[in-house]
C-alpha positions in Angstrom: -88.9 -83.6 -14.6 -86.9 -83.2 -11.1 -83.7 -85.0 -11.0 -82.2 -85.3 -7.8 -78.5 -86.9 -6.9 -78.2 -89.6 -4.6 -76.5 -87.2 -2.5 -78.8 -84.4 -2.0 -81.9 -87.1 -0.8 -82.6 -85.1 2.4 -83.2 -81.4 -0.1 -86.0 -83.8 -1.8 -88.8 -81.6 -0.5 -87.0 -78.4 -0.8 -86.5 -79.2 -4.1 -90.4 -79.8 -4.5 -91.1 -76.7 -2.3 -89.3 -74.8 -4.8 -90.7 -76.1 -8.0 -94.0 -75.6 -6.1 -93.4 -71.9 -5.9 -91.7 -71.7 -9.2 -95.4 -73.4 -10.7 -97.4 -70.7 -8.7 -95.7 -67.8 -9.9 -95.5 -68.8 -13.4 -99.7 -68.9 -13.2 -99.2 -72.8 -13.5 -100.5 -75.7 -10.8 -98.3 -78.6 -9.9 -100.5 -81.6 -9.7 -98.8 -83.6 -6.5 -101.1 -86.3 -7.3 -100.7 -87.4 -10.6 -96.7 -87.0 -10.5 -94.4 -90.1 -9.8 -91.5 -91.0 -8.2 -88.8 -93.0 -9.9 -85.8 -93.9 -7.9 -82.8 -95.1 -10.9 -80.3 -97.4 -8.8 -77.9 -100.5 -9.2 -80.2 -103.5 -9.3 -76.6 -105.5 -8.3 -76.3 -103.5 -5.1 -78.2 -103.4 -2.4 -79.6 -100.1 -1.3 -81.6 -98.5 1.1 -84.5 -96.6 -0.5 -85.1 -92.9 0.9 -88.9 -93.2 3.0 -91.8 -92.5 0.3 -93.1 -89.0 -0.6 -96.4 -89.0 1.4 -98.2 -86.6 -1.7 -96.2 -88.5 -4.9 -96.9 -91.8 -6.1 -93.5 -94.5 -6.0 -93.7 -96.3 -9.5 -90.8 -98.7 -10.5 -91.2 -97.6 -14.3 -91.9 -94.2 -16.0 -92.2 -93.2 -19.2 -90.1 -90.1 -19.9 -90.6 -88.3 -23.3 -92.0 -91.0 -24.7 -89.3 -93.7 -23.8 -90.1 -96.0 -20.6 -87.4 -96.7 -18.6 -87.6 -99.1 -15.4 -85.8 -98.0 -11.9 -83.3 -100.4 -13.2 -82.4 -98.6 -16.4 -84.1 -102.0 -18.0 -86.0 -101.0 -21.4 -87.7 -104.2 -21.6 -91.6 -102.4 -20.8 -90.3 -100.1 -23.7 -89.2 -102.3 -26.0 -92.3 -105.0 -25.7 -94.3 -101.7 -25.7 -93.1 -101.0 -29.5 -94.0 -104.9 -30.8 -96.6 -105.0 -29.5 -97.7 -102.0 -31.4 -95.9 -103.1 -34.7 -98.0 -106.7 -34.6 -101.4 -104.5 -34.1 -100.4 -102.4 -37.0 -99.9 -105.9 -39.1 -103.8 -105.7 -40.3 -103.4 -102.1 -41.4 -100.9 -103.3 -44.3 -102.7 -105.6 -45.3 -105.5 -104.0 -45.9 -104.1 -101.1 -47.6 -102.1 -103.9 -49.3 -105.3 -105.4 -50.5 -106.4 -101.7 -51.8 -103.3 -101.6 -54.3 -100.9 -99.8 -52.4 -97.5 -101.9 -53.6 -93.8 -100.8 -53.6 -91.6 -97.9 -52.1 -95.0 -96.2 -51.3 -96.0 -99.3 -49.0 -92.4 -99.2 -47.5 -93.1 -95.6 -46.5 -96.0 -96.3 -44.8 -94.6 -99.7 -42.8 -91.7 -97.0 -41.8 -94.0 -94.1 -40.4 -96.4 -96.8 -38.8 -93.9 -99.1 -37.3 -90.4 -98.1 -37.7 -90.3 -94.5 -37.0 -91.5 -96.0 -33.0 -88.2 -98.2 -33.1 -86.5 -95.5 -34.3 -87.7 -93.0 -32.2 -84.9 -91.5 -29.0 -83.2 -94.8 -29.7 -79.8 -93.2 -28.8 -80.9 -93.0 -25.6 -82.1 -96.3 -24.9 -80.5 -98.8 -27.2 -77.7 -99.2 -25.6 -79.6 -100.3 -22.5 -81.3 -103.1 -24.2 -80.1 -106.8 -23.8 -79.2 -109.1 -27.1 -82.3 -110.8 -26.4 -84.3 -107.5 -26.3 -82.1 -106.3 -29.8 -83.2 -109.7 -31.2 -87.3 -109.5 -30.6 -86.7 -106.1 -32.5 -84.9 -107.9 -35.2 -87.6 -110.3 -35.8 -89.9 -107.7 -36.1 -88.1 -105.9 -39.1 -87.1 -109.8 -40.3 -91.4 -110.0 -40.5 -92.1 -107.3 -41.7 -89.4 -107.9 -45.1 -91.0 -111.0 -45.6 -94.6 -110.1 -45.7 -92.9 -107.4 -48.3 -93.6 -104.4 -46.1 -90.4 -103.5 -46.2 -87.7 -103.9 -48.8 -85.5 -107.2 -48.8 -82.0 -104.8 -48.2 -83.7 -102.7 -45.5 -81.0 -102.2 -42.7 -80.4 -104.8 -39.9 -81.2 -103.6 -35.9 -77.7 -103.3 -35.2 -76.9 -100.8 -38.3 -80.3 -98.8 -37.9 -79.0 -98.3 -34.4 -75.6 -97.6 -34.9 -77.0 -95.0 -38.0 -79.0 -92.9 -36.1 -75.8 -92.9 -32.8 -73.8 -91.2 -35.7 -76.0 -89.3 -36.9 -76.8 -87.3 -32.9 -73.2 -87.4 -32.8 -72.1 -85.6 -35.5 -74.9 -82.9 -34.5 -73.7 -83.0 -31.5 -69.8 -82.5 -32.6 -70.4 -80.0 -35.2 -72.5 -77.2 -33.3 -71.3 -75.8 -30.0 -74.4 -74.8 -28.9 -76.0 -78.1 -28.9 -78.1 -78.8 -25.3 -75.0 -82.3 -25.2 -72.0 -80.4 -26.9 -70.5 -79.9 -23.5 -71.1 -84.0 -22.1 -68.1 -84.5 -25.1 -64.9 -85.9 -23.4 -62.0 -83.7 -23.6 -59.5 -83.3 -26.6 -57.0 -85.2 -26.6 -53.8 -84.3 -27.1 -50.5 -86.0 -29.3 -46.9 -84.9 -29.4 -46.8 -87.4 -32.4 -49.3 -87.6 -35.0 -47.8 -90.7 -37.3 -51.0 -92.0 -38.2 -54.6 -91.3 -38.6 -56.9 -92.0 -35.5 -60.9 -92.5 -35.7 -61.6 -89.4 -33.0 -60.2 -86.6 -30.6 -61.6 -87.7 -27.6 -59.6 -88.8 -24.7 -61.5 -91.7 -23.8 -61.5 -92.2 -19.6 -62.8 -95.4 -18.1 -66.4 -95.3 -18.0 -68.7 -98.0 -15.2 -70.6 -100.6 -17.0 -73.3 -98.7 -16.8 -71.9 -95.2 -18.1 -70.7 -97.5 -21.5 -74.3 -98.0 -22.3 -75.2 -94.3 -22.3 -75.3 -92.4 -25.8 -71.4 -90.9 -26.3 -69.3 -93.5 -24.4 -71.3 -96.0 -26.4 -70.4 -94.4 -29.4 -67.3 -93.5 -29.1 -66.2 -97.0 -28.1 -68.3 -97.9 -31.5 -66.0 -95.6 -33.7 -62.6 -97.0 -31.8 -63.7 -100.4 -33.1 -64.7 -100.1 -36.4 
């Protein structure tokens, strides 16, 4: 993936010169047709789009490591993507169901089949999806409990979510050399320390948009609760 700033639009095809060159030296090839352009802006502002690469293909969604994201930052193809896939699993369980497979061993299965692709990178898009996009996924896991493919006191969307934020974060806060140690805000400091506070962090004021990325997300999260 090339990821280039709003700024530096005219280096565009310096920037694919080079990773050309880089590609050739390392005894790869650098197929010009079957790569994509994604340009990621404000969908409240009105822009003016740089002219189209004449060898790259303009798409307005990609999917990046698995996760689709639109040039909007919308997650909707993504998250229709994942029930749509849960509902075609549906006949699966119930035919291994109708075998004899019963209990926590059926609930492991319903989570590696149909969970595990809710689950999966969901810090870095769950933040992006709308309360009607949260609830869709909520009525898939509220299915799946009451066709018993999952337990009765299995987690809501909203905790699985918020789980799996603290989980990345404490990763993330406890090693240094994590790739997303260094997007941590700065410490911040107290002359007084009269009480306990929920984190370190010296919160700045983030856009709209930058509160629905993984840290600012979660760190507004643990100010709250």
């Amino acid at each position: 993936y090339l990821i280039i700033p709003s700024s530096n639009t005219n280096t565009i095809q310096s920037e694919l010169d080079s990773l050309i060159a880089w590609s050739k030296q390392s005894n790869l090839s650098l197929n010009l047709n079957k790569s994509f352009e994604l340009i990621i802006h404000n969908s409240h502002k009105k822009i003016t789009l740089p002219p189209a690469h004449t060898s790259i293909t303009r798409t307005d969604q990609l999917k990046i490591l698995g996760v689709t994201f639109t040039s909007k930052l919308n997650v909707a193809p993504h998250i229709q993507h994942i029930i749509t896939k849960g509902f075609q699993t549906f006949h699966a369980l119930k035919t291994l169901r109708s075998h004899g497979l019963r209990g926590t061993n059926l609930f492991d299965v319903t989570e590696a089949l149909i969970v595990s692709h809710i689950k999966y990178a969901a810090p870095s898009w769950s933040g992006f999806a709308t309360r009607q996009q949260l609830q869709q996924l909520q009525s898939l896991i509220n299915k799946l409990i009451r066709l018993q493919y999952l337990p009765s006191s299995y987690p809501n969307i909203t905790n699985i979510f918020n789980t799996l934020d603290s989980r990345l974060f404490n990763k993330i806060e406890s090693n240094t050399n994590h790739v997303m140690h260094h997007l941590l805000p700065s410490i911040k400091t107290h002359i007084h320390n009269l009480r306990q506070r929920k984190h370190k962090y010296d919160i700045t004021t983030y856009s709209t948009l930058q509160n629905k990325t993984f840290i600012p997300r979660h760190l507004q999260f643990i100010t709250n609760n």
